[in-house]
PAMIBA-276662 format. One line per field, with one value per residue: chain; z negated, x, y of N, C-alpha, C in turn. Coordinates in Angstrom, 2 decimals, decimal comma, padded with zeros to 5 digits, always signed. Atoms other than C-alpha are relative to their C-alpha. Layout:
residues N
c	A  ...;
nup	Z  ...;
neast	X  ...;
nnorth	Y  ...;
caup	Z  ...;
caeast	X  ...;
canorth	Y  ...;
cup	Z  ...;
ceast	X  ...;
cnorth	Y  ...;
//
This chain:
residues 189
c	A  A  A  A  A  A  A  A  A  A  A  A  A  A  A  A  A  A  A  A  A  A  A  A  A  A  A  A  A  A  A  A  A  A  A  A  A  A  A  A  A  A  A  A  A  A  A  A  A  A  A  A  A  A  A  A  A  A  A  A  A  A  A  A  A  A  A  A  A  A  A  A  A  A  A  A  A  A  A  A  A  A  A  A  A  A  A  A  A  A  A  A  A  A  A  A  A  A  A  A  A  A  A  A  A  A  A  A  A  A  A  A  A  A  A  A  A  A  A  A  A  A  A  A  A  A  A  A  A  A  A  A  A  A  A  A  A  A  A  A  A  A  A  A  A  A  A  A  A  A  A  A  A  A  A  A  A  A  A  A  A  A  A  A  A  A  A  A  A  A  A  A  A  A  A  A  A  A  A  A  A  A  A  A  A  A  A  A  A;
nup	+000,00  +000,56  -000,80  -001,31  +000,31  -000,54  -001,07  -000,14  +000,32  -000,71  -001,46  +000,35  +000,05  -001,01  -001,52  -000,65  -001,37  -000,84  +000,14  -000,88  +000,53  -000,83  +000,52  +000,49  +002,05  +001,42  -000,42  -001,45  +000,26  -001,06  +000,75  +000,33  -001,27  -000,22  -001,19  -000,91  -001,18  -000,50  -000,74  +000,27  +001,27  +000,12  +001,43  +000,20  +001,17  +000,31  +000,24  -001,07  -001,53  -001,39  -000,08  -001,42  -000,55  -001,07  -000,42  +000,14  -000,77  +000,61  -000,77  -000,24  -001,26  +000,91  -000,22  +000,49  +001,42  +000,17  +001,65  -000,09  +001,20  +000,09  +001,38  -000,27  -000,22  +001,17  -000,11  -001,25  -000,51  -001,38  -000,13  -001,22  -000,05  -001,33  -000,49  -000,99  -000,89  -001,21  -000,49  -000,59  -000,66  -001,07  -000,93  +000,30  +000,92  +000,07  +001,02  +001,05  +000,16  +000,88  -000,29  +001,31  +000,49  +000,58  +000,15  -000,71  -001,31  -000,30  -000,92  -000,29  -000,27  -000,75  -001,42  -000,44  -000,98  +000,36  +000,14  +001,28  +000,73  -000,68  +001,65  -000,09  +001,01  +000,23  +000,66  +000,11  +001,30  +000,42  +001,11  +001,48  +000,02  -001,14  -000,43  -001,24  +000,36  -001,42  -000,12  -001,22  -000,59  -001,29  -001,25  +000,11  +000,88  -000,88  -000,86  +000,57  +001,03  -000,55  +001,35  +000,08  +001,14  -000,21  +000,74  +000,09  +000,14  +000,93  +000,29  +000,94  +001,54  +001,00  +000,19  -000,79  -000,04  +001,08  +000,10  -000,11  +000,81  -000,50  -000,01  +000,73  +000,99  +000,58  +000,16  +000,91  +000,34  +000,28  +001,08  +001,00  +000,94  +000,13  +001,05  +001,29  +000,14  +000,15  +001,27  +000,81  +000,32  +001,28  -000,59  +000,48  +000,65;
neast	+000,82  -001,01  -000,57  +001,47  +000,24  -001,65  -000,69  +000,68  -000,57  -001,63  +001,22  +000,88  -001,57  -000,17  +000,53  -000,37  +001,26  -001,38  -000,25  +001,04  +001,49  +001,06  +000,80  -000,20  +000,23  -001,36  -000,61  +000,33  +001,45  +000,02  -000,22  -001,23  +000,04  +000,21  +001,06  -000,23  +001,12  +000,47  +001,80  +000,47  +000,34  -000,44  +001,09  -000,90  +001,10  -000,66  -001,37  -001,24  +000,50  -000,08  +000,41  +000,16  -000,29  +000,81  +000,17  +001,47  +001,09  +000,90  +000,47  -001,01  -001,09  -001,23  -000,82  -000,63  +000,38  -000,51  +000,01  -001,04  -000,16  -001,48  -000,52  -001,71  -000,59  -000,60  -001,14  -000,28  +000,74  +001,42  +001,21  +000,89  +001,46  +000,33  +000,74  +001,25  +000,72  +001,51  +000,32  +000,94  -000,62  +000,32  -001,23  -001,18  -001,03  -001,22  +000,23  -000,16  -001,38  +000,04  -001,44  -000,98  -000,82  -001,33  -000,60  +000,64  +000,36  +001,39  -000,14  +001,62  +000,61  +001,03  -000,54  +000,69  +000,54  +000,50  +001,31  -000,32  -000,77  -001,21  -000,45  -001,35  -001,04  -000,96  -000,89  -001,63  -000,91  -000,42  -001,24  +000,41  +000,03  +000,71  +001,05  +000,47  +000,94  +000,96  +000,06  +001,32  -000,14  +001,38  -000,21  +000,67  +001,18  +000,98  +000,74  +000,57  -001,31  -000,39  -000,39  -000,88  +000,47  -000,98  +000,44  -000,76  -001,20  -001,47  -001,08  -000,29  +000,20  -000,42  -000,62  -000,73  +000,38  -001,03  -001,57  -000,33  -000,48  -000,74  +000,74  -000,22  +000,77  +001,71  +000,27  +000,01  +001,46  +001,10  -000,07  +000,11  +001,44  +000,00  -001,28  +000,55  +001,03  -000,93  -000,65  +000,72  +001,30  -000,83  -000,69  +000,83  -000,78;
nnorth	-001,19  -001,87  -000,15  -000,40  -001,68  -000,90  -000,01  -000,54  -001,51  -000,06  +000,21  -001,15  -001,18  +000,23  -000,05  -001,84  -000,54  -000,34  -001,32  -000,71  -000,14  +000,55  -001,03  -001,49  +000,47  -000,07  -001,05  -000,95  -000,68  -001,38  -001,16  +000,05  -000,49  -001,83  +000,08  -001,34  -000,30  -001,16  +000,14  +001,13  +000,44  +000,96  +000,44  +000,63  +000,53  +001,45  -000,02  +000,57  +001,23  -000,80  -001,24  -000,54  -001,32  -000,13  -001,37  -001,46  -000,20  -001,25  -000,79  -001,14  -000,02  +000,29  +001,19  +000,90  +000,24  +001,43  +000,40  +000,55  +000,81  +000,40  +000,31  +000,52  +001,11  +000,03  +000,72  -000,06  +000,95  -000,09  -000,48  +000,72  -000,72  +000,01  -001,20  -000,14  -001,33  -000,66  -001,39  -000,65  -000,98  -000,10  +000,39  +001,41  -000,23  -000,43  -001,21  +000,38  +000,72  +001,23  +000,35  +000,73  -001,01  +000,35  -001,15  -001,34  +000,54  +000,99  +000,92  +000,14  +001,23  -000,40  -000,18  -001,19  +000,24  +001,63  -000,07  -000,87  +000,95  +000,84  +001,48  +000,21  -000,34  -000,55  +000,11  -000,76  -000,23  -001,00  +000,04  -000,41  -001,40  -000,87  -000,48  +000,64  -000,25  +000,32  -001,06  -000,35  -001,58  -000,82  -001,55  -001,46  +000,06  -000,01  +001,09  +001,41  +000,14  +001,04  +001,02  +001,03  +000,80  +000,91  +000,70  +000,69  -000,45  +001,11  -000,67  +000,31  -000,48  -000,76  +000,67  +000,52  +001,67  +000,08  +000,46  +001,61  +000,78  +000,80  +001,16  +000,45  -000,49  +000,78  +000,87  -000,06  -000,96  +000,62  +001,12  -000,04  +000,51  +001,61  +000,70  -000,48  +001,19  +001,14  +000,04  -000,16  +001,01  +001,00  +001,23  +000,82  +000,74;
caup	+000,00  -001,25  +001,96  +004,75  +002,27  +003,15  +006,47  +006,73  +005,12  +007,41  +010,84  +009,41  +009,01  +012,42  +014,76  +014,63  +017,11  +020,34  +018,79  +021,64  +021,05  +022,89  +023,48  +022,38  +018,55  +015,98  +017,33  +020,77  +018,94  +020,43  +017,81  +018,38  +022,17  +023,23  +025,62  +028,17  +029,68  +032,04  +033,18  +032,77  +029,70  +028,69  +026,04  +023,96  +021,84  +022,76  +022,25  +021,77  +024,69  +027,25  +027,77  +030,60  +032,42  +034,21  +036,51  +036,81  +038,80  +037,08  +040,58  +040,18  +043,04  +040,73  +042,55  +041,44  +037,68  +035,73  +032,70  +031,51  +028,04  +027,24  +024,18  +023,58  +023,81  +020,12  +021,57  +024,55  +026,56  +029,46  +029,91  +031,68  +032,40  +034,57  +035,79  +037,68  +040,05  +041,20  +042,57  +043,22  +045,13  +048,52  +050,34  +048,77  +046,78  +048,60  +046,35  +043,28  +042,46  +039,97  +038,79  +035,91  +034,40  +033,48  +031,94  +033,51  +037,15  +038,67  +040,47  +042,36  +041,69  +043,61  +047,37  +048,53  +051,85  +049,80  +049,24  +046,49  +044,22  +043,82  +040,75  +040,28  +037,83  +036,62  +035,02  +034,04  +031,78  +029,82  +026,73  +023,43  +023,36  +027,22  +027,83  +029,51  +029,88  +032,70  +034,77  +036,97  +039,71  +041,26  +044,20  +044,01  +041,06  +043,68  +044,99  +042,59  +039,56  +039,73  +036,79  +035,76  +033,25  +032,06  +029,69  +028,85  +027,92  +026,19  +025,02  +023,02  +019,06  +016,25  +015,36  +017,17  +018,22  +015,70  +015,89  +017,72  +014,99  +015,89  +016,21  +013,57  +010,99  +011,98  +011,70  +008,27  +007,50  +008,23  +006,85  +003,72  +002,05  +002,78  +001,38  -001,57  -001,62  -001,64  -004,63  -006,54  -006,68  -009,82  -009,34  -009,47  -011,89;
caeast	+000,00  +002,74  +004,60  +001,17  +001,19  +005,00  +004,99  +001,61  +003,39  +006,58  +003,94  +002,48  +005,94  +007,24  +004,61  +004,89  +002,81  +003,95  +003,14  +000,54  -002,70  -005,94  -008,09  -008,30  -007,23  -004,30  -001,85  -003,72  -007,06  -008,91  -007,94  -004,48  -004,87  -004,35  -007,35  -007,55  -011,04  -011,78  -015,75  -015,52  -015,69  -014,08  -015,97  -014,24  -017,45  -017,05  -013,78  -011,72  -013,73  -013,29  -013,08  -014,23  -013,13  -015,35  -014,74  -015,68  -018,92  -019,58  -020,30  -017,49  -015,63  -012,61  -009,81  -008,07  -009,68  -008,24  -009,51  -006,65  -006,13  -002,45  -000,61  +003,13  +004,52  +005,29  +007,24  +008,93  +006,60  +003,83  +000,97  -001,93  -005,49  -008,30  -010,14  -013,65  -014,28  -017,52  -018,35  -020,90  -019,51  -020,85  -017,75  -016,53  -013,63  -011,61  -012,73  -012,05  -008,81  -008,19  -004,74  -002,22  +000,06  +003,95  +005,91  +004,01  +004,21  +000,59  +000,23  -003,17  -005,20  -008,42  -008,28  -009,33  -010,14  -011,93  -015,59  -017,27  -016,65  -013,74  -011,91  -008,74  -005,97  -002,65  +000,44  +003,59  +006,74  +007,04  +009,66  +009,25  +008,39  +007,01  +004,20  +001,53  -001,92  -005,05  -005,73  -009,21  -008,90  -011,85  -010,93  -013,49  -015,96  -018,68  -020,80  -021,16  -018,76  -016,72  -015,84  -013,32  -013,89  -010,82  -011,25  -009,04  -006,65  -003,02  +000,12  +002,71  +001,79  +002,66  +005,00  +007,91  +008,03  +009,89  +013,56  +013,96  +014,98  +018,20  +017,21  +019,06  +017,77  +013,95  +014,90  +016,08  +012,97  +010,85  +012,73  +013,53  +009,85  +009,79  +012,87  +011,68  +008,46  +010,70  +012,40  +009,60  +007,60  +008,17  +009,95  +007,84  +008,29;
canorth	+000,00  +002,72  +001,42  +002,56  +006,05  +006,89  +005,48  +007,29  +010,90  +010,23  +009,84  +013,26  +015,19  +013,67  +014,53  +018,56  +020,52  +021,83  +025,28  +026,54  +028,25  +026,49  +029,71  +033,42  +032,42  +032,83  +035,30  +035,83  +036,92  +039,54  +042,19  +041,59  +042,53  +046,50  +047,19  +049,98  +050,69  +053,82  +053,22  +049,88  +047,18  +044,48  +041,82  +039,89  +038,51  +035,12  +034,50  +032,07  +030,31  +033,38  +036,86  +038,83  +042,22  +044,32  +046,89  +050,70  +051,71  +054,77  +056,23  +058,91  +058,25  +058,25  +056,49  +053,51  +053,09  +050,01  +048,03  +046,34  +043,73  +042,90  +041,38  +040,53  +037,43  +036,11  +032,67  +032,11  +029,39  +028,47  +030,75  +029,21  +030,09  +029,78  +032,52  +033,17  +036,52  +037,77  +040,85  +043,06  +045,65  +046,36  +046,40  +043,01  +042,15  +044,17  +047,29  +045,60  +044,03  +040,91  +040,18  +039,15  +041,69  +040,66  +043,58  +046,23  +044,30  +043,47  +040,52  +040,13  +036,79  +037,75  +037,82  +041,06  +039,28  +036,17  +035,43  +037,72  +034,53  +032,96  +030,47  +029,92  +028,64  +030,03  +029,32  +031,04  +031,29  +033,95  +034,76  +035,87  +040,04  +040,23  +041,80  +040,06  +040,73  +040,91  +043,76  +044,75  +047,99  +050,03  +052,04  +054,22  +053,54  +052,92  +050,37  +047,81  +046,49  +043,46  +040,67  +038,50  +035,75  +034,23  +031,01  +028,09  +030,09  +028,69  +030,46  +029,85  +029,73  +031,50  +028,71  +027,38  +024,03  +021,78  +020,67  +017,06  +014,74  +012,74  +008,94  +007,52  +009,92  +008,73  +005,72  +006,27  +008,15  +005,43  +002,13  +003,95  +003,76  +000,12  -000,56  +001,55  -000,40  -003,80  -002,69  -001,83  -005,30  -007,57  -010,36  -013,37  -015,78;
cup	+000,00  +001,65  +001,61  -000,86  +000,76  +001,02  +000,54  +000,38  +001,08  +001,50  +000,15  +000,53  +001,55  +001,15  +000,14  +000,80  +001,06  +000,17  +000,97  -000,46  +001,20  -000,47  -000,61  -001,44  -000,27  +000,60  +001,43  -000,37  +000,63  -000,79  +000,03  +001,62  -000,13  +001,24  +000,64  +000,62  +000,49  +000,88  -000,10  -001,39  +000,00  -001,45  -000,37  -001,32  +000,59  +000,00  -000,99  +000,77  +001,19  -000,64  +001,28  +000,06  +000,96  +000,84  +000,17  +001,20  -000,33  +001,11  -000,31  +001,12  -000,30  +000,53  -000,86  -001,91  -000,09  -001,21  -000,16  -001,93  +000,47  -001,57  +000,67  -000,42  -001,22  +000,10  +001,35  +000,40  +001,26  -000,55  +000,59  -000,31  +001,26  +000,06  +001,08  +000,45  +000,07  +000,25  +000,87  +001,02  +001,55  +001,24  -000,61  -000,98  +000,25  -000,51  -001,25  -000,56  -001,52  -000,16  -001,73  -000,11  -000,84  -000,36  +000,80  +001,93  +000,10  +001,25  +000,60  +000,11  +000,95  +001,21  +000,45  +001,72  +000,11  -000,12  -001,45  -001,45  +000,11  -001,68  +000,51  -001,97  +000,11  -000,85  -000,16  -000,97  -000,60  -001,29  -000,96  +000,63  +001,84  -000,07  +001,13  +000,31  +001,39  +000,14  +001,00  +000,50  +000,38  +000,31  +000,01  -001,11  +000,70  +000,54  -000,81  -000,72  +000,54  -001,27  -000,38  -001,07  -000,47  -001,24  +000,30  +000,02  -001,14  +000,28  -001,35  -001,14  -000,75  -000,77  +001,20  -000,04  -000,64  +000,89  +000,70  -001,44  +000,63  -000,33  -001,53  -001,22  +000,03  -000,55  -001,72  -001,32  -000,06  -000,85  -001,85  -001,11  -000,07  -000,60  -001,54  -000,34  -000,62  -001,44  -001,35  -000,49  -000,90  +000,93  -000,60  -001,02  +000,20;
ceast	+000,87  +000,64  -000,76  +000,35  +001,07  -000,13  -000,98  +000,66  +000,89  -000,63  -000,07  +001,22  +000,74  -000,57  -000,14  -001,03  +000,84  -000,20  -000,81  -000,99  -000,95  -001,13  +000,37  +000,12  +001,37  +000,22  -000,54  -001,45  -000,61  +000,90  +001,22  +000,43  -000,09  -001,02  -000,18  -001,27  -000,21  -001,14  -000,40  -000,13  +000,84  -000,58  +000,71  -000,94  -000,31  +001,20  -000,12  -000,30  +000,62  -000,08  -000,45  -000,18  -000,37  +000,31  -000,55  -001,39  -000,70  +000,08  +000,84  +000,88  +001,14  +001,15  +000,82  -000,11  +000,35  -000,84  +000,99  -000,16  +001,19  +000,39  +002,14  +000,25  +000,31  +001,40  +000,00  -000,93  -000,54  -001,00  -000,69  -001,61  -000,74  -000,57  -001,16  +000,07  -001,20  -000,18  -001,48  -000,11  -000,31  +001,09  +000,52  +000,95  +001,04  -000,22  +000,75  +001,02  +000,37  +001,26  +000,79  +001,05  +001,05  +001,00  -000,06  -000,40  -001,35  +000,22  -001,27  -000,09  -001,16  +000,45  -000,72  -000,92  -001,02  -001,65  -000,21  +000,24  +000,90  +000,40  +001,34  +000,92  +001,28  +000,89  +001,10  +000,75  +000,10  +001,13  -000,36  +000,25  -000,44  -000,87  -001,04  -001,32  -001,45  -000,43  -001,32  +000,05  -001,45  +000,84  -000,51  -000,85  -001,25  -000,36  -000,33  +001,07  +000,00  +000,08  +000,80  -000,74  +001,36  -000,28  +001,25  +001,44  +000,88  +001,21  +000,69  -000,13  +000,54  +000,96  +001,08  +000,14  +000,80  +000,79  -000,13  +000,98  +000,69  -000,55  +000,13  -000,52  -001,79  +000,53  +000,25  -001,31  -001,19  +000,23  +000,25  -001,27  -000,39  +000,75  -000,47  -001,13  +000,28  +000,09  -001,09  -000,86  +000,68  +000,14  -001,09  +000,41  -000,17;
cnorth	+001,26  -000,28  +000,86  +001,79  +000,29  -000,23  +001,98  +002,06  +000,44  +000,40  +001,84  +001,33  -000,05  +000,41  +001,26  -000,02  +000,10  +001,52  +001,20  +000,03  -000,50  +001,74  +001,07  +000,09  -000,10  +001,40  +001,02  +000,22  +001,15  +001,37  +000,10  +000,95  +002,00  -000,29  +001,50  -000,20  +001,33  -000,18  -001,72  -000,77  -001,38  -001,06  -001,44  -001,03  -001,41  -000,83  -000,89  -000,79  +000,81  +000,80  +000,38  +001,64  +000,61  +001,13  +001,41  +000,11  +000,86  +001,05  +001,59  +000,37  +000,63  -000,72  -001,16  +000,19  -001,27  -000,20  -001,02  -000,89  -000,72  -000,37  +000,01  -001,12  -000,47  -001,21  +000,06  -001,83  -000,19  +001,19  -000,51  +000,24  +000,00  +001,31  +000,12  +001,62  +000,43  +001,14  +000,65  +001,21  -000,02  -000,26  -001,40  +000,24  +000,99  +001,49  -000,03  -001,18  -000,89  -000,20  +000,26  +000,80  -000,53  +001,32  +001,00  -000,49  -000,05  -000,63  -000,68  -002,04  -000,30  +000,06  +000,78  -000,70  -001,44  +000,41  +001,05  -001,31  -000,69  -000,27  -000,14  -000,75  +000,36  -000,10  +000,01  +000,10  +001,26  -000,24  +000,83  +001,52  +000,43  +000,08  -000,32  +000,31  -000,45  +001,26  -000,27  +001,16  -000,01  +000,41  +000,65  -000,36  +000,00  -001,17  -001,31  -000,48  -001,46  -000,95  -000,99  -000,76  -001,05  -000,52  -001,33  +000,56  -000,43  +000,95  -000,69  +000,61  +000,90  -000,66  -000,79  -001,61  -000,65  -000,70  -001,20  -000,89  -001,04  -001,50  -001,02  +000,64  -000,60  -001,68  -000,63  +000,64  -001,31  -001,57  +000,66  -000,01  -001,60  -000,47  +000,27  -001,08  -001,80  -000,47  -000,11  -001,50  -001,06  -000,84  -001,17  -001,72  -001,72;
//
C-alpha cells in the first residue's frame, strides 16, 4: 500500500505541465490585455472560450480606424489560435482588415479578396516580453462592420516548463519507495 502512495506521489511530481494556457485564462485573462477601440468594440465577456473584435462603422468616413487587443509574452513558446471573419460591409472584406500583431508588425489573416466569411488557424513562436496581440482595420468607417472571433486560444503559461529529470535519478525516484516499503515489513516468523 505505502509502496502505490509513493509510487503514486513520485507519478504526481514527475509529470509537470507543459506550462501553456488552454483559453483566455491565468496570465492571458482579459484584464491583463491592453485594448484599443476607435468606433468599434471588442468583447471579452465570454472569455476564456473566445473573444471577438469588431470593426468601426460609425459612418465617419474616418480612414483607417483600428480596434486592436495585445498582451506581452510572459514565456517564450507556441501561440496558436483559430479565428472566424464575417463581414458586413458592402464592399466586402476588402474594407475591413483581420490580422495578428507581433511587436508592432501586422500581419493580415483575412483575405481582402476572400468570401465575407472565412476560418482559419494560426500558429507562431514567440519569446518571453514580445508583444503580440489581434488587430481589426476600417478604411473608411462605412458600410457595414466586420468581426473576428478568435477562440481556442493557447500560449505559453505563467509557469515554465519543468527541468527534464536525468534517467538515472527517476529511476532512483521510483525504486527507492519500494525498497523503503521492503524494509519496513516484519519479518515473518
Amino acid at each position: 500500500m505505502k509502496f502505490l502512495i509513493y509510487s503514486s506521489v513520485t507519478f504526481v511530481v514527475l509529470a509537470g505541465s507543459n506550462g501553456a494556457f488552454a483559453g483566455f485564462s491565468g496570465s492571458y485573462q482579459p484584464q491583463n490585455w491592453s485594448i484599443y477601440t476607435d468606433g468599434g468594440s471588442i468583447d471579452t465577456a465570454v472569455a476564456p472560450d473566445w473573444i471577438s473584435i469588431t470593426s468601426s462603422d460609425d459612418q465617419s468616413g474616418e480612414l483607417n480606424k483600428y480596434q486592436q487587443i495585445i498582451i506581452t509574452a510572459v514565456y517564450s513558446g507556441q501561440v496558436s489560435f483559430n479565428w472566424r471573419y464575417d463581414t458586413l460591409d458592402i464592399d466586402g472584406p476588402s474594407n475591413d482588415d483581420f490580422g495578428w500583431l507581433l511587436n508592432g508588425e501586422f500581419s493580415l489573416l483575412s483575405d481582402p479578396d476572400g468570401d465575407i466569411s472565412q476560418a482559419g488557424s494560426f500558429v507562431a513562436d514567440i519569446v518571453a516580453g514580445d508583444i503580440f496581440g489581434f488587430r481589426i482595420y476600417s478604411l473608411d468607417s462605412l458600410g457595414g462592420a466586420s468581426t473576428a472571433l478568435i477562440s481556442q486560444f493557447s500560449a505559453p503559461g505563467t509557469s515554465p516548463a519543468p527541468e527534464p529529470i536525468p534517467i538515472p535519478t527517476v529511476a532512483w525516484m521510483l525504486l527507492l519507495p519500494m525498497v523503503a516499503t521492503l524494509r519496513l515489513k516484519p519479518a515473518r516468523a
